[in-house]
C-alpha positions in Angstrom: 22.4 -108.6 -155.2 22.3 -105.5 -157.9 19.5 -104.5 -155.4 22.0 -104.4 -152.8 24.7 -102.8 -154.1 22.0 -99.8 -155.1 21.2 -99.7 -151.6 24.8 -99.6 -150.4 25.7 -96.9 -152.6 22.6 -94.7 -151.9 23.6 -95.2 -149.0 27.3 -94.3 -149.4 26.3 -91.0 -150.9 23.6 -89.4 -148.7 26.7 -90.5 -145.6 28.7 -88.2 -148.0 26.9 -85.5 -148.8 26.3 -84.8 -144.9 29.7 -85.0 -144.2 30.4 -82.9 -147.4 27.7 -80.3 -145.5 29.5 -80.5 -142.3 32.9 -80.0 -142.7 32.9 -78.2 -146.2 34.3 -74.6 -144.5 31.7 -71.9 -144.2 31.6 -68.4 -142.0 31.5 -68.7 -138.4 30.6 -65.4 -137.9 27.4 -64.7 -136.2 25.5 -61.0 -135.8 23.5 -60.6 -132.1 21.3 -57.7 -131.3 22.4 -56.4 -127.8 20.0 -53.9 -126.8 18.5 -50.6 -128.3 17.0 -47.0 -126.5 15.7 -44.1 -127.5 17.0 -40.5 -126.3 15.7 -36.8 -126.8 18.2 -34.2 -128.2 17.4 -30.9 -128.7 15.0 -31.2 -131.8 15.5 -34.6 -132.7 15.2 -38.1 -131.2 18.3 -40.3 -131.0 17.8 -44.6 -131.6 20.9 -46.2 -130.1 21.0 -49.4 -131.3 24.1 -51.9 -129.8 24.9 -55.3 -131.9 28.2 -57.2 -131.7 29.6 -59.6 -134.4 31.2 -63.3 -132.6 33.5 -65.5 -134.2 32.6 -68.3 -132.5 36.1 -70.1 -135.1 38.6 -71.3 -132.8 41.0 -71.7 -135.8 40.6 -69.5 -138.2 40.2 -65.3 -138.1 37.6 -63.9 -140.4 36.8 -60.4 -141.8 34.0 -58.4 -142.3 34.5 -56.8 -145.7 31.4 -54.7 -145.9 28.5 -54.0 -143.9 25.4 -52.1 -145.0 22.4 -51.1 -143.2 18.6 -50.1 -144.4 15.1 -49.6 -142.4 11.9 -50.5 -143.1 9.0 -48.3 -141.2 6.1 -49.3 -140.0 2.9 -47.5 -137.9 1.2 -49.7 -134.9 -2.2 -50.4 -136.4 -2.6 -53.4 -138.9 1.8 -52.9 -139.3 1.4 -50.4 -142.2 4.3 -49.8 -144.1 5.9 -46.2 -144.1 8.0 -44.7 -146.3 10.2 -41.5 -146.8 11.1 -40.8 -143.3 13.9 -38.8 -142.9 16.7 -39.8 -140.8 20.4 -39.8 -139.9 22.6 -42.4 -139.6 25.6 -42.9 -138.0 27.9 -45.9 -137.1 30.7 -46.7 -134.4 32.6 -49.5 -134.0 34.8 -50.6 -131.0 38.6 -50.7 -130.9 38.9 -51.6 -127.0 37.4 -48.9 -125.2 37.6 -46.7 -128.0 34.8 -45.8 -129.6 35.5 -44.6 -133.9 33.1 -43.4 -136.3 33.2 -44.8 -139.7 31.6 -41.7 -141.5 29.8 -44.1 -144.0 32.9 -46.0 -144.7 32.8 -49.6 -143.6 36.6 -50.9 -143.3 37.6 -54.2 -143.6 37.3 -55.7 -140.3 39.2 -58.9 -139.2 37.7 -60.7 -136.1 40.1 -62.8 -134.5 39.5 -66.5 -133.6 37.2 -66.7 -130.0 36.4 -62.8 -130.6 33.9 -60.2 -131.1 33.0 -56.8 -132.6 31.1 -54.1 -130.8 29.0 -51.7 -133.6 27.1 -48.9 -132.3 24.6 -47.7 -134.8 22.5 -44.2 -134.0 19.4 -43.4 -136.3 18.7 -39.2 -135.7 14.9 -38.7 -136.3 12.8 -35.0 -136.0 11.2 -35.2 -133.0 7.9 -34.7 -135.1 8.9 -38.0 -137.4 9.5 -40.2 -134.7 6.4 -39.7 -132.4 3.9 -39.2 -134.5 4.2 -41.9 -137.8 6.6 -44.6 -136.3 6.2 -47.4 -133.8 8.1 -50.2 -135.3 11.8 -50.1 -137.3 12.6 -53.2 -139.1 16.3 -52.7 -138.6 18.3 -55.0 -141.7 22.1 -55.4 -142.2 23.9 -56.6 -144.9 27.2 -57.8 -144.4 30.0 -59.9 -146.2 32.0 -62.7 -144.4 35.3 -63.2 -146.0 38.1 -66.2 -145.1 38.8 -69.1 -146.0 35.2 -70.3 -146.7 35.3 -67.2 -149.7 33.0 -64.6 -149.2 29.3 -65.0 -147.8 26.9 -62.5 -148.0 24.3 -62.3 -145.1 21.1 -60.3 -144.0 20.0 -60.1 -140.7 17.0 -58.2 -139.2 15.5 -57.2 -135.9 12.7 -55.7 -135.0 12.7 -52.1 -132.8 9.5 -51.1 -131.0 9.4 -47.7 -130.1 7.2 -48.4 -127.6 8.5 -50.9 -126.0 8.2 -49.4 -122.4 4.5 -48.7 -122.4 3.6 -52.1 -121.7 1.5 -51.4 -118.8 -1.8 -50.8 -121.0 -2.9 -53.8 -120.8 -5.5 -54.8 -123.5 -7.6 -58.2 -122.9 -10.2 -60.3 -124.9 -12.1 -63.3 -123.1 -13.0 -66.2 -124.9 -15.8 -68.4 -123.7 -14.1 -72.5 -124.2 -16.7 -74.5 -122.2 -19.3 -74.4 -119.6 -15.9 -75.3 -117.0 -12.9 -72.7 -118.9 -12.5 -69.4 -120.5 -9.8 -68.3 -122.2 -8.2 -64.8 -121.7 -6.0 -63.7 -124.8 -3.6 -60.9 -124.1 -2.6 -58.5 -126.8 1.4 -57.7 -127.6 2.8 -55.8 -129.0 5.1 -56.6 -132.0 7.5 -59.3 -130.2 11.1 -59.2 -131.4 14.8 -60.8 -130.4 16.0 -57.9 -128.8 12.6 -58.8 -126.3 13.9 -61.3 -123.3 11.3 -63.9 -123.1 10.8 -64.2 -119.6 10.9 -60.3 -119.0 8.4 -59.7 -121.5 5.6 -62.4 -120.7 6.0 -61.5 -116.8 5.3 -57.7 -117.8 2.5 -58.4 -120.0 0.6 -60.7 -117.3 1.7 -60.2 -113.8 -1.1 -57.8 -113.5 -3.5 -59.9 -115.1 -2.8 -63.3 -113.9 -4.3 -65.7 -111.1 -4.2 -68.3 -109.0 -5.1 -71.3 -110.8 -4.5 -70.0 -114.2 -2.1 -71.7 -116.9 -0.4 -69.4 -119.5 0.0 -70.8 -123.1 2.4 -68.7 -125.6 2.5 -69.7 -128.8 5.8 -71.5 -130.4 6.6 -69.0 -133.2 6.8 -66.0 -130.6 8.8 -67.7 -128.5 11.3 -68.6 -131.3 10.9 -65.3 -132.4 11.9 -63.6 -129.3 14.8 -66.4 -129.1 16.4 -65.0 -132.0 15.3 -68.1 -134.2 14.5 -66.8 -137.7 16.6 -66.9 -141.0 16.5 -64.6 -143.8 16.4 -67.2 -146.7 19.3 -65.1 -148.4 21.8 -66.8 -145.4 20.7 -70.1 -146.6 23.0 -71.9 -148.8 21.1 -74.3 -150.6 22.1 -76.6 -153.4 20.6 -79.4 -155.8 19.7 -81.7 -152.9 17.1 -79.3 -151.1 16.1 -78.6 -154.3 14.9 -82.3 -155.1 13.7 -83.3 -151.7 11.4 -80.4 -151.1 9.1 -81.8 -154.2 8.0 -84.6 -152.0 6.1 -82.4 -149.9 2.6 -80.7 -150.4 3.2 -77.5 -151.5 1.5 -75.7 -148.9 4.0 -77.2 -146.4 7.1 -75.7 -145.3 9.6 -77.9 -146.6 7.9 -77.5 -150.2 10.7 -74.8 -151.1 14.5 -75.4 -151.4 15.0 -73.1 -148.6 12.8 -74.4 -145.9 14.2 -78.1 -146.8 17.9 -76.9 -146.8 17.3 -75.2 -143.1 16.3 -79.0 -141.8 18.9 -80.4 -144.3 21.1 -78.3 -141.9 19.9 -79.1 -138.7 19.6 -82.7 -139.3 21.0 -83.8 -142.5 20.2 -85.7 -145.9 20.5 -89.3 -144.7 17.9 -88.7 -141.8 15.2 -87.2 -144.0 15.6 -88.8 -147.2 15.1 -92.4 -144.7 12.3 -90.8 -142.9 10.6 -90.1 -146.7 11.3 -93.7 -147.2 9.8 -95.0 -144.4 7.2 -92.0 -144.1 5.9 -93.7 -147.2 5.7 -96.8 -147.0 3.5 -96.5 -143.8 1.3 -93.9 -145.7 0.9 -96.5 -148.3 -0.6 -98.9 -145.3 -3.3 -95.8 -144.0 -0.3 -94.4 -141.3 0.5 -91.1 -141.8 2.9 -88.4 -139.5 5.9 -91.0 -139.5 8.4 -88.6 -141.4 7.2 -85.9 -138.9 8.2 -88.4 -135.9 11.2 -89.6 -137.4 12.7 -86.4 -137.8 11.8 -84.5 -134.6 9.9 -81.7 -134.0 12.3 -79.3 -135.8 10.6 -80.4 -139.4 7.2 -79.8 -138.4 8.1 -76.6 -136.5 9.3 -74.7 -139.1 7.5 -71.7 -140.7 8.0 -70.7 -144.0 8.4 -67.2 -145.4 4.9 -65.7 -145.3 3.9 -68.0 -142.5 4.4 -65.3 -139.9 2.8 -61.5 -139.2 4.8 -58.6 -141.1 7.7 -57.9 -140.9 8.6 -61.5 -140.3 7.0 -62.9 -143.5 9.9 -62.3 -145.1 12.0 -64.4 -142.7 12.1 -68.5 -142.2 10.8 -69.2 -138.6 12.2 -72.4 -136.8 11.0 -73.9 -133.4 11.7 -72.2 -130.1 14.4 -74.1 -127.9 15.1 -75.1 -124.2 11.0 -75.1 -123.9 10.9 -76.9 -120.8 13.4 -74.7 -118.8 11.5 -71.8 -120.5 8.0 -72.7 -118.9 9.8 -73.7 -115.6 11.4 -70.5 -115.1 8.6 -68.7 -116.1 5.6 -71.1 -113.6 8.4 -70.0 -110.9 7.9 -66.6 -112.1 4.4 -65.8 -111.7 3.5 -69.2 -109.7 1.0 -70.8 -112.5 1.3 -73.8 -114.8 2.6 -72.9 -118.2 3.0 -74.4 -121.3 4.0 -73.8 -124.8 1.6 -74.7 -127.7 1.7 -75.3 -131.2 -2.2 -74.4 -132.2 -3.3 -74.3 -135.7 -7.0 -73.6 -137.0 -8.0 -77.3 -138.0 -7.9 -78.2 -134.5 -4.6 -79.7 -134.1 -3.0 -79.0 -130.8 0.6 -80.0 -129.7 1.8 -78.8 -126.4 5.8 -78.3 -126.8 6.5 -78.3 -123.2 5.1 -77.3 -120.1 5.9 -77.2 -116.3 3.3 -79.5 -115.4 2.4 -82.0 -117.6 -0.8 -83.0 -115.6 -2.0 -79.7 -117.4 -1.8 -81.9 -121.2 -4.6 -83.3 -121.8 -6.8 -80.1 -120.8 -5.0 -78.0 -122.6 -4.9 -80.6 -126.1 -8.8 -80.6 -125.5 -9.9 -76.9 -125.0 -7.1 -75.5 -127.3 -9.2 -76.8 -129.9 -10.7 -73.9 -131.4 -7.4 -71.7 -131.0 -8.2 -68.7 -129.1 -4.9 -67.1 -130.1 -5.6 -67.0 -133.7 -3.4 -67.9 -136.7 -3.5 -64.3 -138.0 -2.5 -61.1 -137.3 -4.3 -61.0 -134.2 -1.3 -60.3 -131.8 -2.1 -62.3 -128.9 0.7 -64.9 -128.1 -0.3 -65.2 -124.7 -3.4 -67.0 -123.7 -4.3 -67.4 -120.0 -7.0 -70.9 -119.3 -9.1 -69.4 -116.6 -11.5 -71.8 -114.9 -14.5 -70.0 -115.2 -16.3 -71.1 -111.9 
């Protein structure tokens, strides 16, 4: 009976403390990169850079009380890091149709309930700056959400390619798999959210692809390009991520209080801390992956900080979503089979999705030795040729 009653209340609390997570108030308040061009002027170049701010609150209003930006520069090759560029900054936001400077001065915003804010940020470079040291800006803001939650402070970041419409360079390495496939790995640039998926892979492979052929992209540039990463300093972690993540190896991504609390947010305490339960108890019989099954595909999806190429190391990576209409939109596209694959170095292969699942098996078996790479080799996209 005493055994029980620990049970029930164990129980009792982990119910709790996802309810308490669900319905304790936070911000509503979410920051989406729009779109971003350069422009010539005179002796400079112009970055126009268009984000909007969504209360997606149907009850309650919610201000922006501060907003800051900063850059981070980086050249093409091997992402180096730059520093002391020069540059001017100036930011608009929208009242209507009318369009007001801030002159440095962010004033407290309110955004009503069901609403959003239009910012217009433009970053003046010397021609000389811009085209010869700078392909990538890693574009960060730092705002405060303040209502009735308190005040929140968030950091979001995006990535800018300054070449983003040179694209038609197309550079290739094949891959020998067997005596029956070859792989063909094609190299991106830096992907980022303000890149649409489908747009992006058809302009990297219409050229290249054939009849017959089946794309692969990788899961973490998919999710990347989908908008799904998380600077760790939007995470509001507490003592409960802090004591689950010690049941994991620390090499895996739920090892720090910040990867767990992202899953504790997806798909709450009672579900893990059961699956850990369970997940052990089958271990202790020689069957391993059960917490991994139990809790979906999002725990063993997500990518630490540091598990992704610069500048996202800095940034949590979860799993890509609506896979399947992804790969069926795309197969329509550029009429081949595609899939999206989750590839590591030991050999593991899990195919996400794909628009044909008659192409599975092949792909589980020659995937094997991972022509994409787990490093910093920049090829996402991997077309399986047959090589007869």
């Amino acid at each position: 009976m005493f055994i029980l009653n620990i049970f029930f209340i164990f129980l009792f609390l982990t119910i709790f403390s996802d309810l308490y997570i669900n319905f304790f108030p936070k911000t509503k308040l979410l920051l989406i990169p729009q779109n971003y061009k350069s422009r010539k002027k005179d002796n400079y170049i112009e970055v126009v850079i268009d984000i909007k701010i969504v209360n997606k609150s149907k009850y309650k209003e919610t201000m922006v009380s501060n907003l800051d930006l900063d850059l981070d520069f980086f050249k093409g090759k091997d992402n180096q890091y730059l520093k002391d560029i020069n540059y001017e900054e100036t930011i608009y936001i929208y009242s209507g149709s009318i369009k007001k400077n801030i002159y440095n001065y962010w004033p407290t915003t309110i955004i009503k309930t069901n609403s959003e804010l239009k910012i217009q940020v433009i970053l003046k470079f010397k021609n000389s700056d811009l085209k010869n040291k700078i392909k990538y800006i890693w574009f960060k803001v730092f705002w405060e959400n303040y209502g009735h939650f308190g005040l929140t402070k968030k950091q979001d970041c995006f990535l800018v390619n300054l070449n983003h419409q040179n694209q038609n360079k197309k550079e290739l390495v094949q891959i020998p798999l067997n005596q029956d496939y070859k792989a063909i790995a094609v190299k991106t640039d830096l992907l980022g959210s303000f890149d649409n998926p489908i747009e992006t892979v058809t302009n990297y492979c219409k050229d290249v692809i054939r009849k017959n052929d089946i794309l692969t992209i990788g899961e973490s540039p998919l999710a990347i390009m989908q908008g799904r990463y998380i600077a760790p300093q939007n995470l509001e972690y507490n003592y409960l991520s802090k004591i689950l993540c010690y049941f994991f190896h620390p090499t895996s991504s739920l090892a720090t209080a910040c990867g767990m609390q992202l899953l504790i947010d997806k798909i709450g305490v009672t579900r893990i801390t059961f699956s850990l339960i369970l997940g052990f108890l089958f271990k202790c019989i020689g069957v391993k992956g059960i917490f991994y099954r139990l809790t979906g595909f999002e725990s063993s999806l997500i990518d630490d900080i540091s598990g992704t190429v610069v500048p996202y190391d800095k940034s949590i990576v979860m799993g890509p979503i609506n896979t399947k209409l992804f790969c069926n939109k795309l197969s329509k596209q550029l009429e081949v089979e595609v899939a999206v694959v989750d590839v590591n170095d030991l050999g593991g292969v899990k195919i996400l999705a794909s628009s044909n699942d008659s192409v599975n098996d092949l792909l589980k078996e020659i995937l094997k030795i991972n022509p994409a790479g787990n490093s910093d080799e920049k090829t996402p996209i991997v077309l399986i040729r047959n090589s007869k």
